[in-house]
Structure formats: structure tokens, C-alpha cells
C-alpha positions in Angstrom: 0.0 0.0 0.0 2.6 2.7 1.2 4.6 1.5 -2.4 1.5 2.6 -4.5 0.7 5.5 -2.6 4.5 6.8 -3.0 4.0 5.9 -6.9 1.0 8.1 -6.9 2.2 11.0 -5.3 5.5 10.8 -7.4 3.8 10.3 -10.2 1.4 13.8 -9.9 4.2 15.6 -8.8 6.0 14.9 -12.0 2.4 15.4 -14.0 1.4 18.8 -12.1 5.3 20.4 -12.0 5.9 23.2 -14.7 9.6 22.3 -16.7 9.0 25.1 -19.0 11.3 27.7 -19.5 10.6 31.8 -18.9 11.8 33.8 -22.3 13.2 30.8 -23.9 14.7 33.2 -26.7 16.2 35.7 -24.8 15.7 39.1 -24.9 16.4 40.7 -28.3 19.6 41.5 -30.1 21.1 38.9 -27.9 23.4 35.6 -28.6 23.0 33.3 -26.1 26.0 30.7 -25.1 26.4 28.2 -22.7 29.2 27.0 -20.6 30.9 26.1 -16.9 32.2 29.5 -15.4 36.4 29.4 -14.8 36.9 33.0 -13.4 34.5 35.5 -11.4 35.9 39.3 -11.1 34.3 40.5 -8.1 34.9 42.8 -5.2 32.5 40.6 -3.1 29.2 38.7 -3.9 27.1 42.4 -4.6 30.1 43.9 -6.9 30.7 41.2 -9.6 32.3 42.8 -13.1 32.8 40.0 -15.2 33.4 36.7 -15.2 34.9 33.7 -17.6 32.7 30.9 -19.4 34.0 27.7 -20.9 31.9 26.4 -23.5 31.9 22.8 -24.0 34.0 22.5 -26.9 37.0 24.3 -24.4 36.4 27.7 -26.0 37.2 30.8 -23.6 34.7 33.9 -23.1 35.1 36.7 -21.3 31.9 38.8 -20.5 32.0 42.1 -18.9 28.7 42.5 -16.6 26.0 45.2 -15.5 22.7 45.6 -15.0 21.3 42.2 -15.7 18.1 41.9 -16.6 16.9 39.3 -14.4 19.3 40.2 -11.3 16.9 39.3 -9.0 16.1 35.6 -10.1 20.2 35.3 -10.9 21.7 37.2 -8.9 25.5 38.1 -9.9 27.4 36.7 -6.7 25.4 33.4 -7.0 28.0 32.8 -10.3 30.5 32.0 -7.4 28.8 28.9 -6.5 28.2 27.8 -10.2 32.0 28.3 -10.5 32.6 26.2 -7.4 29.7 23.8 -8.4 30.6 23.2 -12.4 27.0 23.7 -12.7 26.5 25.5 -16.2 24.8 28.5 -17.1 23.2 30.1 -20.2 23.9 33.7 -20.7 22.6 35.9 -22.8 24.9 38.8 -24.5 25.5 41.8 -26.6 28.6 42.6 -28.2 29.5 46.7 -27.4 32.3 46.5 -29.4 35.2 43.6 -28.7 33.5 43.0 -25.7 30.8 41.1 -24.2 28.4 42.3 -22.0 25.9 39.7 -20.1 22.2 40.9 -20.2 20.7 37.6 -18.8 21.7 34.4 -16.7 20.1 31.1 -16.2 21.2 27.7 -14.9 21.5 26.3 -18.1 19.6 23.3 -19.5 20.3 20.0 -17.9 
């Protein structure tokens, strides 16, 4: 009894829980890349500049950051622990010049 209730209860939570993604595209005029985080510039967890993402295939970006767009779902210091973790992240960006600035983060896609 305890086995099928446990099946049933596991069972609606997977039914009933929402997977989807918010803003799957991105905002606009943005690439979006994702990758394991190698370097965080910061001053502390509230003053984080920039940080360093390598993409799968071993390439190296740098991304200069400021206001984020979703800072308050993702907010910059919690990069730290993704660096620590190897979790990835998706990041949306805009290129202002050579460089890369980070509009958006997001624990990216398992």
C-alpha cells in the first residue's frame, strides 16, 4: 500500500510540475551561449564585473557584466557557486564593441 501510494504521489508531482522555460529566446539582439564559469571578477558577492565561461568544446569567453536583466532571479554573486559547483549556465549577450556584455543568466539546460 505505502509502495502505490509513493507511486502516486511521485507520479502527480511529475504530472502537475511546470519544466517550462521563462523567455526561452532571450531578450532581443542577444546571442546566447552556454558554458561552466572558470573565473569570477568581483569585489565581493554584490560587486561582480565580469566573469569567464568555458563552453563545451573548451572555448574561452570573457563577459563584462552590469545591469542584468533578471538580477533578482540570478543574482551576480550566485556565479561563485556555479564556479565552485561546475553547474553550467546560459547567458545571454551583446557585443559593445570587442566586448561582451551579459544581459541575462540562467542555470542552463540539464
Amino acid at each position: 500500500m505505502l509502495i502505490l501510494v509513493v507511486a502516486i504521489t511521485g507520479g502527480a508531482a511529475l504530472f502537475l510540475s511546470d519544466t517550462s522555460r521563462t523567455d526561452p529566446a532571450g531578450p532581443p539582439d542577444t546571442t546566447a551561449v552556454d558554458g561552466v564559469i572558470v573565473a569570477v571578477d568581483s569585489a565581493g558577492l554584490s560587486d561582480v564585473r565580469g566573469f569567464t565561461l568555458r563552453r563545451p568544446g573548451g572555448e574561452i569567453l570573457v563577459f563584462r557584466l552590469g545591469e542584468l536583466e533578471n538580477g533578482d532571479q540570478f543574482p551576480p554573486g550566485h556565479l561563485a557557486e556555479h564556479q565552485a559547483t561546475a553547474a553550467p549556465v546560459r547567458v545571454w549577450y551583446r557585443m559593445e564593441g570587442s566586448e561582451r556584455f551579459a544581459v541575462r543568466l540562467e542555470d542552463a539546460p540539464g
